[in-house]
C-alpha positions as a Markdown table, in Angstrom:
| # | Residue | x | y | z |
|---|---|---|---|---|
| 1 | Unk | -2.6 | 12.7 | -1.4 |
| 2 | Unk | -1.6 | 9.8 | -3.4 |
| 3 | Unk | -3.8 | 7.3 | -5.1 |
| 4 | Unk | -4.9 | 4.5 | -3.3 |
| 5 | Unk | -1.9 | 4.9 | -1.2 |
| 6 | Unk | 0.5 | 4.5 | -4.2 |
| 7 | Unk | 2.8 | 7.9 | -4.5 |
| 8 | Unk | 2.2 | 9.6 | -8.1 |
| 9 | Unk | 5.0 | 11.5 | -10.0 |
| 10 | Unk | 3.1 | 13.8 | -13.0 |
| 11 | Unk | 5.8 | 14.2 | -15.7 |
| 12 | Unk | 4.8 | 16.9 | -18.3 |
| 13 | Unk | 7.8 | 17.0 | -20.9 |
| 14 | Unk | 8.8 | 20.6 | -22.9 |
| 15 | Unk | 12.2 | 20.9 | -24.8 |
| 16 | Unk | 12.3 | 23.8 | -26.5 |
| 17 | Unk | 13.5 | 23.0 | -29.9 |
| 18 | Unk | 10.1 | 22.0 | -31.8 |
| 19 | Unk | 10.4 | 22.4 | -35.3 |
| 20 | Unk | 7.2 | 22.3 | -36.8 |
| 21 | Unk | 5.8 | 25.3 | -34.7 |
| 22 | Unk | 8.9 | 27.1 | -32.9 |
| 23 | Unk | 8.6 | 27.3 | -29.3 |
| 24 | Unk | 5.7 | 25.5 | -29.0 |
| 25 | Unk | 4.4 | 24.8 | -25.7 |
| 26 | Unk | 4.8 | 28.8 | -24.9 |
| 27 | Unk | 1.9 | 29.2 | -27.8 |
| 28 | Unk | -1.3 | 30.1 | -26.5 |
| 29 | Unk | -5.1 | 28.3 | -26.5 |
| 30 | Unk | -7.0 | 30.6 | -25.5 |
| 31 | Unk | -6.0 | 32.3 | -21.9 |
| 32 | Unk | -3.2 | 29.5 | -21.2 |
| 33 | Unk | 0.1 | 28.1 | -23.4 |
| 34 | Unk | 0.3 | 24.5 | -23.9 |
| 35 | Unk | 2.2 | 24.4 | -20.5 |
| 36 | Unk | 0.0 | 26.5 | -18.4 |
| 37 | Unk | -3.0 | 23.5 | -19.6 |
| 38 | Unk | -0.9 | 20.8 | -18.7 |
| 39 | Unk | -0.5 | 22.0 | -15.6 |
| 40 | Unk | -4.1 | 23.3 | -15.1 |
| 41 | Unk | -5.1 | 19.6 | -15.5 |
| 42 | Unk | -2.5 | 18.7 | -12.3 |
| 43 | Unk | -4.2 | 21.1 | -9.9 |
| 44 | Unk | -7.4 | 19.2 | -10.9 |
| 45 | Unk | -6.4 | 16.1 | -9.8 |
| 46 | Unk | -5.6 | 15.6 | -6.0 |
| 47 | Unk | -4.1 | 12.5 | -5.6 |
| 48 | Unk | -0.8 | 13.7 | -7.5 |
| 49 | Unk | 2.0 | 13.9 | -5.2 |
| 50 | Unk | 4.3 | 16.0 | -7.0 |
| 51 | Unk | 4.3 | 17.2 | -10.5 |
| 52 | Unk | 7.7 | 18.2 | -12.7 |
| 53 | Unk | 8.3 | 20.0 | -15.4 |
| 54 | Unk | 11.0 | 18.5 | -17.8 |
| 55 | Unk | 13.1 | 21.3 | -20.2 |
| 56 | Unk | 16.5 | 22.1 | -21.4 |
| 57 | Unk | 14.7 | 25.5 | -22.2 |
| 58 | Unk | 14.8 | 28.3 | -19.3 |
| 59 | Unk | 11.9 | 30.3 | -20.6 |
| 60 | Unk | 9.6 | 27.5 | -20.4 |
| 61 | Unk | 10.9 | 26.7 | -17.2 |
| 62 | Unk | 9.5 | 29.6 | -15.9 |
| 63 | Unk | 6.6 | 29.7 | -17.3 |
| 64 | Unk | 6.1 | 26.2 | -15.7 |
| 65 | Unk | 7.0 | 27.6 | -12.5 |
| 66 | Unk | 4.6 | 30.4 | -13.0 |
| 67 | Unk | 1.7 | 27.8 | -13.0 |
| 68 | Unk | 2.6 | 25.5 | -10.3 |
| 69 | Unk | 5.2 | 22.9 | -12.1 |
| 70 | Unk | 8.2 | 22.0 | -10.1 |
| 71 | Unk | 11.7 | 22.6 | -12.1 |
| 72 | Unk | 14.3 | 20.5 | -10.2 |
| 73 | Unk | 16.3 | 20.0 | -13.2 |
| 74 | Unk | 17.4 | 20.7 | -16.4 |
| 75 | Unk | 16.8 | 18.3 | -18.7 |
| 76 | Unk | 20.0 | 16.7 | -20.7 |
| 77 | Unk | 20.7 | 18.0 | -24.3 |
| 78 | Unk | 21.1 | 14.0 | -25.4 |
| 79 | Unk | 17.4 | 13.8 | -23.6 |
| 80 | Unk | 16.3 | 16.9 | -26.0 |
| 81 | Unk | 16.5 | 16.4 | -29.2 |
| 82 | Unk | 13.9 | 15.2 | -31.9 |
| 83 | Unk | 14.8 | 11.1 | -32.1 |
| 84 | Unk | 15.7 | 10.9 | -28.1 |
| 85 | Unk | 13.0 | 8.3 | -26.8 |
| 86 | Unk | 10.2 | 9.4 | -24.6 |
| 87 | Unk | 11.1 | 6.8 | -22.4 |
| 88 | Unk | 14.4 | 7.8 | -21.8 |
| 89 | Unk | 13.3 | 11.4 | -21.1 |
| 90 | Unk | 10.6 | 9.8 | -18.4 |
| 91 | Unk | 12.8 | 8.1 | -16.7 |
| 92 | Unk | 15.5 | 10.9 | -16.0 |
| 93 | Unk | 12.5 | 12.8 | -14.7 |
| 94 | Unk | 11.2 | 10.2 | -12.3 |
| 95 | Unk | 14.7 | 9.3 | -11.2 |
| 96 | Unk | 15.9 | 13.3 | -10.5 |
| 97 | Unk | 12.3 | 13.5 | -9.0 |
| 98 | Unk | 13.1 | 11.1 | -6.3 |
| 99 | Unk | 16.4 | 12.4 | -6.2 |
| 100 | Unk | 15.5 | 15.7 | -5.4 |
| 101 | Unk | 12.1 | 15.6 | -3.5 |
| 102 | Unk | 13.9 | 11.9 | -1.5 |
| 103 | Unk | 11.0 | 10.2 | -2.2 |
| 104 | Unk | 10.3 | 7.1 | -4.1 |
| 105 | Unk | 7.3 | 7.0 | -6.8 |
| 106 | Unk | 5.2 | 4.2 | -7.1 |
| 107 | Unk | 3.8 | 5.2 | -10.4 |
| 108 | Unk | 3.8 | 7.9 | -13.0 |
| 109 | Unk | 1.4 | 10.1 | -15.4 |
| 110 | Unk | 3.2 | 11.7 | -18.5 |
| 111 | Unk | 1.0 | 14.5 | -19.7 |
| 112 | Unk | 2.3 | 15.9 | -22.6 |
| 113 | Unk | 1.3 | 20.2 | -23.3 |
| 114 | Unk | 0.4 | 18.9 | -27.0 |
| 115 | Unk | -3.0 | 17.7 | -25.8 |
| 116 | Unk | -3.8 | 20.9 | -24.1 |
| 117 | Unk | -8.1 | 20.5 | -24.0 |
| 118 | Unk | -7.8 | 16.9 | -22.3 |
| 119 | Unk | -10.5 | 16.2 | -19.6 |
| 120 | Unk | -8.8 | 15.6 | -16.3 |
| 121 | Unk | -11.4 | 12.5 | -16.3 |
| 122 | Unk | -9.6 | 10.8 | -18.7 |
| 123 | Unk | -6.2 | 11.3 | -16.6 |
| 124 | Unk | -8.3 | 9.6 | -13.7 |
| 125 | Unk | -9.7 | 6.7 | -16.0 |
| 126 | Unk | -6.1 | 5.5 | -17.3 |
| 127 | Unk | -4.5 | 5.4 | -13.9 |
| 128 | Unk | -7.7 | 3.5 | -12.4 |
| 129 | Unk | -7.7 | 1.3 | -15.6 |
| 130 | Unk | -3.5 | 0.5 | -15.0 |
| 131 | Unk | -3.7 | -0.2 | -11.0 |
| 132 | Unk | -7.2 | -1.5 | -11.0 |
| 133 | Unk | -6.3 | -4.3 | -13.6 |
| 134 | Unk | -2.8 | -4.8 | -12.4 |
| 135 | Unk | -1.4 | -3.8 | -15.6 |
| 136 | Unk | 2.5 | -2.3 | -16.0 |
| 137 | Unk | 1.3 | 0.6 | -18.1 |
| 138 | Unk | -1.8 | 2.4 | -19.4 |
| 139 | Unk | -2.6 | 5.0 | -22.5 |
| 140 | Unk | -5.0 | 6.7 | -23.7 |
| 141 | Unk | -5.9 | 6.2 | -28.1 |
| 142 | Unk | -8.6 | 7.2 | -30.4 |
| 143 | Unk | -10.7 | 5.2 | -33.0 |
| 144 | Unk | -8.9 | 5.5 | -36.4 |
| 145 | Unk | -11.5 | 6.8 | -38.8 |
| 146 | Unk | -12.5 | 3.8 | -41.4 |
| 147 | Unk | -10.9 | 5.4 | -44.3 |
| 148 | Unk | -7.4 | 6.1 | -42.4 |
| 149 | Unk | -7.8 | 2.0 | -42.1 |
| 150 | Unk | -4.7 | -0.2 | -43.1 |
| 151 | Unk | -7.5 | -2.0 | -45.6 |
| 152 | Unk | -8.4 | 1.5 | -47.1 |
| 153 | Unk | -4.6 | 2.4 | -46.8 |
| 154 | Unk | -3.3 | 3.2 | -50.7 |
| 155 | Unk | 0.1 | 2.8 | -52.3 |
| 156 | Unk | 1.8 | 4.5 | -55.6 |
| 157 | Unk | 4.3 | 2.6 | -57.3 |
| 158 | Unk | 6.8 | 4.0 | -59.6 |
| 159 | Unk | 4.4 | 4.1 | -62.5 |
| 160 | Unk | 2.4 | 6.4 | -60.3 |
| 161 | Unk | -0.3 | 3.5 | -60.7 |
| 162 | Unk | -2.5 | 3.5 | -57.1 |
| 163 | Unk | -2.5 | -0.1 | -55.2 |
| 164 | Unk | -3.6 | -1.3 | -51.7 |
| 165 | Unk | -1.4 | -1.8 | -49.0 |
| 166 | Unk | -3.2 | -4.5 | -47.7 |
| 167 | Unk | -3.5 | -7.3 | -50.8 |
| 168 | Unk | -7.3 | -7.8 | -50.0 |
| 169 | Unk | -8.2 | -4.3 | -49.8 |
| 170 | Unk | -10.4 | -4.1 | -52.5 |
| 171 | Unk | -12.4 | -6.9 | -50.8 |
| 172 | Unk | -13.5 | -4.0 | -48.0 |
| 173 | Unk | -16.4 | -2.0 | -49.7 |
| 174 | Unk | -17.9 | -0.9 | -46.2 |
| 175 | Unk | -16.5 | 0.7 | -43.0 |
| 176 | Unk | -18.9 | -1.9 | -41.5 |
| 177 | Unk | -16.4 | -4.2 | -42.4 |
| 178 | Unk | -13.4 | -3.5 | -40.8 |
| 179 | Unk | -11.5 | -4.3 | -37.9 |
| 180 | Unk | -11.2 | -1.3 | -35.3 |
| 181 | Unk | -7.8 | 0.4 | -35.1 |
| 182 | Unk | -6.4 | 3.0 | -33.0 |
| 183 | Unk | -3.8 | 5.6 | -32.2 |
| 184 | Unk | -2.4 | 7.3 | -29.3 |
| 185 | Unk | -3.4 | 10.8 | -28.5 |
| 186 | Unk | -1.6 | 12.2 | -26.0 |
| 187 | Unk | -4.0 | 12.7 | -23.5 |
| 188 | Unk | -2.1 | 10.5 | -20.8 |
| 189 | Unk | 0.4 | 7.9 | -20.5 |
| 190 | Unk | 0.3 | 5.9 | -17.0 |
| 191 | Unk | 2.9 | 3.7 | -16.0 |
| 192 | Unk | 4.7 | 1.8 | -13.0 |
| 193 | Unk | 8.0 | 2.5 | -11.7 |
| 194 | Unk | 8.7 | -1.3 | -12.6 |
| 195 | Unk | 7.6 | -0.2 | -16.3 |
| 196 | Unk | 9.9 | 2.6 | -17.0 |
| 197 | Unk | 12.8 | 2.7 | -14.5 |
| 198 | Unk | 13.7 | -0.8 | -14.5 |
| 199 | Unk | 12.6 | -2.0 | -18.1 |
| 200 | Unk | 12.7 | 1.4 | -20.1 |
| 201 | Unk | 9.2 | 0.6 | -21.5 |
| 202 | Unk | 5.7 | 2.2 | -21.7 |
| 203 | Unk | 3.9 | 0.3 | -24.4 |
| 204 | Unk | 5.6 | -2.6 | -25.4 |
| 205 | Unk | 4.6 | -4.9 | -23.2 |
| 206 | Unk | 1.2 | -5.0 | -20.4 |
| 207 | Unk | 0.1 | -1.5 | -21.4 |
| 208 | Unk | -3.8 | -1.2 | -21.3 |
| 209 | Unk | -5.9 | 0.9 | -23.6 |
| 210 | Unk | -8.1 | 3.9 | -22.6 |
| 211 | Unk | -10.6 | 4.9 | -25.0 |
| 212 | Unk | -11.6 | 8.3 | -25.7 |
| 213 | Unk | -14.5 | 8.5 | -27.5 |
| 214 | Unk | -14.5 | 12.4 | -28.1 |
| 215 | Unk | -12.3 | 14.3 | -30.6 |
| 216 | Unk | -8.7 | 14.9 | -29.1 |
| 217 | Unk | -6.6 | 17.5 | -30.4 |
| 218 | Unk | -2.9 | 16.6 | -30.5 |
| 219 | Unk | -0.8 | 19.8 | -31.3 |
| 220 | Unk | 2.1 | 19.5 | -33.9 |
| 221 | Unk | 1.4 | 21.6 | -36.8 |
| 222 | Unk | 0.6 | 25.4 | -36.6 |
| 223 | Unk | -3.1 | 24.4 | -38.8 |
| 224 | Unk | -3.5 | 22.4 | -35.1 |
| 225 | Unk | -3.0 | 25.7 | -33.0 |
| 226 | Unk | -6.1 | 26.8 | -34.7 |
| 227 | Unk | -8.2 | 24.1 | -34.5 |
| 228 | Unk | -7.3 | 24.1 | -30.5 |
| 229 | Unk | -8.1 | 27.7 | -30.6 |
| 230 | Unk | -11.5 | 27.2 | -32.3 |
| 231 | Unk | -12.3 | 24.4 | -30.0 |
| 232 | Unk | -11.6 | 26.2 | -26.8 |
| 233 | Unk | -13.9 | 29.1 | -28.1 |
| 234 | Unk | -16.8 | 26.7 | -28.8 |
| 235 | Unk | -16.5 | 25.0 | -25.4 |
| 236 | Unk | -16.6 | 28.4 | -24.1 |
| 237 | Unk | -18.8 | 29.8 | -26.0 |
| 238 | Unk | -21.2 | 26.5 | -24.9 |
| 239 | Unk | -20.5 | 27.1 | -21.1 |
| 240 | Unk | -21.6 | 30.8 | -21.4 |
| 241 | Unk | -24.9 | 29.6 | -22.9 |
| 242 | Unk | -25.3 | 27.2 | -20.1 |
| 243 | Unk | -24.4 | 29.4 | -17.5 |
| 244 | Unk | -26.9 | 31.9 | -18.9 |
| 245 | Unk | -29.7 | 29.3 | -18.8 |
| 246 | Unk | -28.9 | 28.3 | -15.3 |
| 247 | Unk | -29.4 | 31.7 | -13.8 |
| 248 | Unk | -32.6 | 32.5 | -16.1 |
| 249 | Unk | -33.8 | 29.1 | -14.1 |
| 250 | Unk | -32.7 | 30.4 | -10.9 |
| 251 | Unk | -34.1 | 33.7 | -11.0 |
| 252 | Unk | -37.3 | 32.8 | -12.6 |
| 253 | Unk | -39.4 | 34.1 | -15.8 |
């Protein structure tokens, strides 16, 4: 289909030695594991040409195949481990991709299985906001809450006595008067082919922000799993109630 007649490679990495919940994209959120979302958000988005799974892990190759995800390739042990760069891993992706399917992409989404409730919208918004602005990269990030702020940021020294990390802040006595910070959520990374293959970089240099208002869950410790879990009940439990209402509406009092 492609995207404005730019080819689009969908990356969505899973090694399989996570540490802080073992084997985690094979964990469950309600029907689905982490992978099985990830790749639910692909089939909800036309214009991707061809979407990968990347894992030196066999089970979660298949269960990537079970949902749609291409497995051309295993994924390097030097690519796998905890410190080896996401960029590095991206790039061995697109390069085997084009390798294997003989066709070059133009661009890239990375969508990682940690953000398993992301709104295939927000895929859509940070591709649009990379190619529509001309920018070499695009990721989505989330307001840091005021009190996670470097001004409200605290320091112990080896007295155990509390100071700021930023020397003025004590002067910051309101949320109203800070700056507006953010992090990345792992929703979606967009990039060009310029931006990873040649250069090796994502968001060092012209990478443009997506905001996403709403909470995002980003999975890495098990207390995460749950939240995830409770979230995808509520949503659920919501789109029941609304579905209920609708056919009251349709069928009359």
């Amino acid at each position: 289909m492609s995207w404005n007649e730019l080819s689009v490679l969908a990356v969505i990495p899973a090694r399989g030695g996570s540490k802080g919940i073992p084997r985690k994209n094979l964990r469950r959120v309600g029907p689905l594991s982490l992978i099985a979302w990830a790749a639910q958000t692909v089939g909800q988005l036309p214009w991707i040409d061809q979407a990968v799974l990347s894992t030196d892990d066999s089970e979660m190759a298949e269960e990537g195949r079970n949902h749609g995800l291409e497995v051309p390739f295993i994924r390097p042990s030097d690519l796998s481990t905890d410190t080896a760069p996401a960029v590095k891993m991206w790039r061995h992706a697109w390069l085997e991709s084009e390798k294997t399917f003989g066709q070059r992409y133009d661009l890239s989404v990375l969508l990682q299985p940690t953000t398993p409730l992301r709104q295939a919208i927000d895929v859509e918004r940070t591709v649009a906001a990379m190619v529509d602005g001309g920018h070499d990269a695009a990721a989505t990030v989330s307001p840091i809450p005021g009190h996670f702020s470097p001004q409200k940021t605290l320091t112990i020294n080896d007295r155990g006595v509390l100071g700021f990390f930023d020397p003025d802040g004590a002067k910051y006595t309101s949320r109203q008067m800070l700056e507006g910070y953010y992090y990345r959520n792992g929703v979606c990374y967009a990039a060009t082919r310029a931006s990873v293959v040649d250069r090796s970089n994502i968001v060092e240099e012209d990478c443009v922000a997506v905001v996403v208002s709403e909470y995002v869950i980003n999975i890495d410790e098990p207390i995460e799993l749950e939240i995830a879990a409770m979230l995808y009940a509520k949503a659920d439990h919501d789109q029941s109630e609304r579905s209920d209402e609708d056919f009251q509406k349709t069928i009359g009092p």
